[in-house]
N, C-alpha and C positions, 0 to 999 in steps of 0.2 A: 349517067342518069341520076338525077338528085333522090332523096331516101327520104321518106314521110315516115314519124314512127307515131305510133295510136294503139291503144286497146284494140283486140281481137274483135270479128263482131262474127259470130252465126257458126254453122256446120262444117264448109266450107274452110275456111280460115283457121278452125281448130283442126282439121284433117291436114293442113299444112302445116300447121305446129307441129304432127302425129312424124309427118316425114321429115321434116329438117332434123329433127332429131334423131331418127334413125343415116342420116345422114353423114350428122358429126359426130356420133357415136356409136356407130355401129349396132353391136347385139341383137337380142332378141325382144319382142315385144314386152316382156318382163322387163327389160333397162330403161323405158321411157316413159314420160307420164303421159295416160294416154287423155283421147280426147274428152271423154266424158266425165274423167276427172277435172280437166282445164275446165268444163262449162260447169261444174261442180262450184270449183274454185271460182268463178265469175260470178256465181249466183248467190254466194254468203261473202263477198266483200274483199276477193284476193284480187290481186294484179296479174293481167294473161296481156303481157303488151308482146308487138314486133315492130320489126322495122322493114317497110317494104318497098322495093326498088321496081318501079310500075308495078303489076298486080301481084309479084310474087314476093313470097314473104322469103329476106335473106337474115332476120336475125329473131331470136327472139327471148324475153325475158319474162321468170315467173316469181310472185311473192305470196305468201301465205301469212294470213294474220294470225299471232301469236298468241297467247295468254294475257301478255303484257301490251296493254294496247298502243303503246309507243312504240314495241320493236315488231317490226315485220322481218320473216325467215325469205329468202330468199333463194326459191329453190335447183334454179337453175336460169342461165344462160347461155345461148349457142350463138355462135355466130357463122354463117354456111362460107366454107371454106374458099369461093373466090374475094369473099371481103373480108378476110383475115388480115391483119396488119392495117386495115384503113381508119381505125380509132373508132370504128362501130361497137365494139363493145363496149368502150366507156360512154357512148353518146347513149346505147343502152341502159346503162347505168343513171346517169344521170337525168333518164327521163323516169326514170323509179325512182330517182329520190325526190322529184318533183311531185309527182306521183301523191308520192307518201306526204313530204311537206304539206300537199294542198287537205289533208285528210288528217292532221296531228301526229301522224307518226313519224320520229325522229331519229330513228335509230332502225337499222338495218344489218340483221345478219347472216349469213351464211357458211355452207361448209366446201371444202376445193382439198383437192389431192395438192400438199405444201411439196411435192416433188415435181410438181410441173412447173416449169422457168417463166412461161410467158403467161400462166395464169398467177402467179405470185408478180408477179411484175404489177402486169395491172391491178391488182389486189390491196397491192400493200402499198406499190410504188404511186402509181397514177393518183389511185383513190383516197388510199390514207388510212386504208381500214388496218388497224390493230387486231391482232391476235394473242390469247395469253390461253387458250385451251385446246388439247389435241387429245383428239379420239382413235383408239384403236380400232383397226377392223372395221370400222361405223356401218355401212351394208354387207359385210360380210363379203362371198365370192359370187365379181360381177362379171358381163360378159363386154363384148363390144373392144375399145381403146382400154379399158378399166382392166382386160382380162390379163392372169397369170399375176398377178401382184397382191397383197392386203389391202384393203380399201383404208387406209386409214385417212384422217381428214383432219384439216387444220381448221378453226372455226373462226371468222372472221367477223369482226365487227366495226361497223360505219356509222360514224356520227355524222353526217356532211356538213359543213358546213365548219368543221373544229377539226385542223390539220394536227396532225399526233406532232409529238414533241420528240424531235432527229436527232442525235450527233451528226455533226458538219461531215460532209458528203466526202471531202476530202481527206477525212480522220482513216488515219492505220490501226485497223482495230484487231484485235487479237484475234485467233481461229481457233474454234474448240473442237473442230475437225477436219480431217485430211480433205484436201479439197478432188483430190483425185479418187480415193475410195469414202470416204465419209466416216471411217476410223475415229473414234473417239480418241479426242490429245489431253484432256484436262481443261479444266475451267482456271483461268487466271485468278489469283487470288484480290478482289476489291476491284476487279473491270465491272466499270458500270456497264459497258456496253462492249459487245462480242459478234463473230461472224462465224452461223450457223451453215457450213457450203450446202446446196445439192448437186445432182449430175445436173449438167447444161443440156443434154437430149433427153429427157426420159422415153418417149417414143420410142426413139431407136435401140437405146438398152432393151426394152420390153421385147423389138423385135430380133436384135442381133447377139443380146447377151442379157438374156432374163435372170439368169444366176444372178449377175451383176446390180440388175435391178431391185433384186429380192434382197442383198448384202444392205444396199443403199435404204432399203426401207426398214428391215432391223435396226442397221449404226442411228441414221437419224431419227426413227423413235425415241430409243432411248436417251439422245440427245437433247431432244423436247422436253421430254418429261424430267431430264435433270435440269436443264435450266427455268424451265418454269416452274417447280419444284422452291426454284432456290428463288423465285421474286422478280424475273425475268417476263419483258413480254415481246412479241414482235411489232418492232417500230417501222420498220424498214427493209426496202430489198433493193440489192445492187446488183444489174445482171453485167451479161458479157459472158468470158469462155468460162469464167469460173465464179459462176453467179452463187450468193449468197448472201441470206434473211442476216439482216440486225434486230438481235435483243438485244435490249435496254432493262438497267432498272432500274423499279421506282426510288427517289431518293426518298430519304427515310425522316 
């Protein structure tokens, strides 16, 4: 069945935003944004789109105007789990940046747990969004898929239309950590550009080896904040069994 995607419209529609979200993420009504906030957001000038397959809604994406009247925060994305892998999320995507374009805003960012493989994929890979700030803790302790971990979050940002600047896809680039635990190895002395690993499941650490999960979020912490520290931003991400973010830095 073909997918229409459009702004929300009425009671109805935002009550199904209320559930896909409890859907894809579990928790409790505290972890979602609920409806009356979304019609909040609709009412001073935010974006409440989905995408819906005949009348039920399977994906949906929200934006919030900033300070900065060019950049809209972008606060969430779901996609309902039978249309996972069908490029719905970036088709999502890219009807926010249309979105935005048609409204002057050019710039688009948001925050994602940088230990999730196939949210960093589409992130960094598909989209192009760069990242050069990472937050501790950012909501503190969550319930749902978020639960038993530090919330911490990578902060992304989209310029559409202006692809980030790559080392070639097939460069061997140095590791500044264990790809199997995330152990800190050192930073190469004058690489411009380095591979940050994470775990390939995080799901299933959280479910089968939370310890493990909790190690992985410590090592690469610190990780971040040394290389972004030293001039470093995320250019890039390479998945597979042992996927892992490229930093880059700026030349001087």
């Amino acid at each position: 069945m073909s997918l229409h995607l459009r702004e929300l419209r009425g009671p109805a529609e935002l009550a199904a935003a209320e559930d896909l979200q409890f859907l894809v993420w579990g928790g409790s009504e505290r972890d979602i944004f609920p409806r009356d906030a979304l019609r909040m957001l609709e009412h001073i000038g935010g974006l409440v789109a989905g995408a819906f397959s005949g009348e039920v809604l399977v994906g949906l994406v929200v934006g919030l105007p900033t300070a900065q009247s060019h950049v809209q925060h972008s606060h969430l994305l779901a996609v309902h789990p039978d249309w996972r892998g069908t490029g719905l999320g970036v088709r999502l995507k890219q009807f926010q940046a249309q979105w935005c374009q048609e409204r002057g805003i050019r710039q688009i960012e948001w925050t994602y747990d940088p230990l999730r493989a196939v949210n960093a994929h589409l992130n960094i890979h598909r989209l192009g969004a760069t990242a050069h700030e990472y937050l501790d803790d950012f909501y503190g302790e969550m319930g749902g898929i978020n639960a038993g971990i530090p919330s911490d979050r990578l902060v992304a940002v989209w310029t559409p239309g202006q692809p980030p600047q790559r080392p070639d896809p097939a460069a061997l680039l140095p590791a500044v950590n264990d790809p199997h635990t995330g152990t800190w190895l050192g930073l190469p002395a004058d690489a411009p550009d380095v591979r940050l690993h994470i775990p390939a499941d995080l799901p299933r650490l959280l479910t089968d080896a939370p310890g493990e999960a909790v190690n992985w979020r410590t090592a690469t912490r610190m990780a971040f904040h040394a290389l972004l520290g030293q001039g470093y931003a995320v250019s890039d991400f390479r998945a597979g069994e042992s996927p892992a973010y490229v930093l880059s830095r700026a030349s001087s």
